[in-house]
C-alpha positions in Angstrom: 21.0 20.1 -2.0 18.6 17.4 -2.1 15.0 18.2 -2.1 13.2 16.9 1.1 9.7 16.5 -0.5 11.2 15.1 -3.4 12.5 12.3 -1.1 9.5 12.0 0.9 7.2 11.4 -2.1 10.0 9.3 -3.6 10.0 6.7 -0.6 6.2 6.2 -1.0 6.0 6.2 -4.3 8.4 2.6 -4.0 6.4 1.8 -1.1 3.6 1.8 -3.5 5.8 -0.6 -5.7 5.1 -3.4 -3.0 1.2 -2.9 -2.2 0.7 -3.2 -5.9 2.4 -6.2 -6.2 1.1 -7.6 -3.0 -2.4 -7.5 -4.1 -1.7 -8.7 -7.8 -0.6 -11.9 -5.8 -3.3 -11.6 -3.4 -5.8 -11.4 -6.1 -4.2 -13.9 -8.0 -3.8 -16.7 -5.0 -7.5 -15.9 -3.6 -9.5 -15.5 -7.0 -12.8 -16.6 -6.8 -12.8 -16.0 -2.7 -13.4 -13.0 -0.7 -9.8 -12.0 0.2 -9.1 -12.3 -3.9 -12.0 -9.6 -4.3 -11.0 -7.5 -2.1 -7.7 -7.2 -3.4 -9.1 -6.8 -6.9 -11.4 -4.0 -5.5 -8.3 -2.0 -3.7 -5.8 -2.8 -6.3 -7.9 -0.3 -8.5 -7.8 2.2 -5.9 -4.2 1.8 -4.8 -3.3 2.2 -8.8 -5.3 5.3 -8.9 -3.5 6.8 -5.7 -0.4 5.7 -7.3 -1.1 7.8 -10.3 -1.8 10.7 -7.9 2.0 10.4 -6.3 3.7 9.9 -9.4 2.2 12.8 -10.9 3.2 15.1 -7.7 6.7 12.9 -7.8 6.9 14.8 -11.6 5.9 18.1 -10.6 8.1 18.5 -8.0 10.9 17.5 -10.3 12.4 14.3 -8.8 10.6 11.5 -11.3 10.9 8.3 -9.7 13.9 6.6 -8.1 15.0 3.5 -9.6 16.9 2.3 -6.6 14.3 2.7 -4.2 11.3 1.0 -6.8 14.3 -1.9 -7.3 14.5 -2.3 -3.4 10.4 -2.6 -2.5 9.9 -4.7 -5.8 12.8 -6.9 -4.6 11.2 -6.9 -0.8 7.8 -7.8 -2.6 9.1 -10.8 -4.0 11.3 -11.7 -0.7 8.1 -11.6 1.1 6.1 -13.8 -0.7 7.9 -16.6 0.5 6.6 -16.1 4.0 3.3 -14.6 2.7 2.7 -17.1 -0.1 -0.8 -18.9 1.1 1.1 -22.8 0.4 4.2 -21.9 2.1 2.5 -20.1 5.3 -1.1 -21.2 4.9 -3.8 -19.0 6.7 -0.8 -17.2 8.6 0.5 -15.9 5.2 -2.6 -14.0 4.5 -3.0 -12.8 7.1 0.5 -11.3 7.6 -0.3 -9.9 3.8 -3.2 -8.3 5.3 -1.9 -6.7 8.2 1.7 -5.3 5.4 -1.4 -3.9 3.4 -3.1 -2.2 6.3 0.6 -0.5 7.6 1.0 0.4 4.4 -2.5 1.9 4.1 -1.8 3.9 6.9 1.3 5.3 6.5 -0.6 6.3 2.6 -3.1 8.1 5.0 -0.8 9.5 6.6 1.2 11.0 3.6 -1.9 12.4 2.3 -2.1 14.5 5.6 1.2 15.0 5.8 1.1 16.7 2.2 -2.2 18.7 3.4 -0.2 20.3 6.0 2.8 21.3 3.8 0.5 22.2 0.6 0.5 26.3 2.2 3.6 26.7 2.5 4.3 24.6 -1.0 2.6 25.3 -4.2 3.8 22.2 -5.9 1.1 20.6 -3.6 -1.5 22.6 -4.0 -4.9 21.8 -6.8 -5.1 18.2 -4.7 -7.8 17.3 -2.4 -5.3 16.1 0.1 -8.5 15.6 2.6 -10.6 13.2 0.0 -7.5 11.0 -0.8 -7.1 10.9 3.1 -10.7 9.5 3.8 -10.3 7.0 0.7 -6.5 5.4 2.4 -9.3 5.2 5.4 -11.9 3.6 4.1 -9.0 1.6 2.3 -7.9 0.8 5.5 -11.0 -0.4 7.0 -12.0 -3.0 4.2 -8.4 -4.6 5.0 -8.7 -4.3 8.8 -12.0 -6.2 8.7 -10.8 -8.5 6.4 -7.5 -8.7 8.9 -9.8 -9.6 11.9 -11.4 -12.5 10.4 -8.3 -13.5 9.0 -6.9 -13.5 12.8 -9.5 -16.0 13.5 -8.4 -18.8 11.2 -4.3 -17.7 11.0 -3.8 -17.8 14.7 -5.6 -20.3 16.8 -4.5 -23.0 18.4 -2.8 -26.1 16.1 -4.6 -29.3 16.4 -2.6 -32.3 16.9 
């Protein structure tokens, strides 16, 4: 019988596979430039939540799933065709930016989910569910506001 948690912190744990790699190209394509400091700035952060999950992956036994890390680490790569800044210009950042802030979110919204199941669980209990929570929403802010000014540029009107 498989172990629902397990599974859960599994599929965001490979989901964590692509934001990391997202903004290691991010950072990489942008240096010097806002967008590349900001991703410089959250890639620390995202590392450090990473550590968090991979830690609760081991203590609820699972470890990490291959398969699943295989398939986001495969998407990542797909993906920067379309997001790459010379193949899709502004629009590919910005499409980068708006991945990173779904992404975000759905990290916010594991922390809470775990907060919520850490009663009934004591593998989840000992983490400040709440204060990992706030930091996927400040995350999430930083990329939003880089988003909307992204928006401006990626999607007006082409010149002729």
């Amino acid at each position: 019988m498989s172990d629902p948690l397990a599974t859960y912190l599994q599929d965001h744990l490979a989901g964590s596979v692509l934001a990391v790699d997202l903004l290691e190209a991010l950072r990489g394509e942008h240096a010097g430039e806002p967008l590349g400091e900001l991703a410089a700035g959250l890639l620390v952060e995202v590392e450090a939540d990473r550590t968090v999950l991979q830690g609760l992956v081991e203590r609820v036994g699972a470890g990490p799933s291959p398969i699943k890390e295989a398939a986001a680490w495969l998407g990542e790569k797909v993906s920067r065709l379309k997001l790459h800044r010379d193949a899709a210009g502004e629009l590919g950042a910005f499409q980068a930016l708006e991945v990173l802030a779904l992404g975000i979110l759905g990290k916010r919204a594991l922390w809470r989910a775990l907060a919520a199941a850490a009663p009934a669980d004591e593998r989840l209990r000992g983490l400040d569910f709440a204060h990992l929570a706030t930091r996927a929403q400040a995350q999430h802010d930083r990329v939003e506001e880089q988003r909307l000014a992204s928006a401006r540029e990626a999607l007006r009107p082409a010149r002729d």
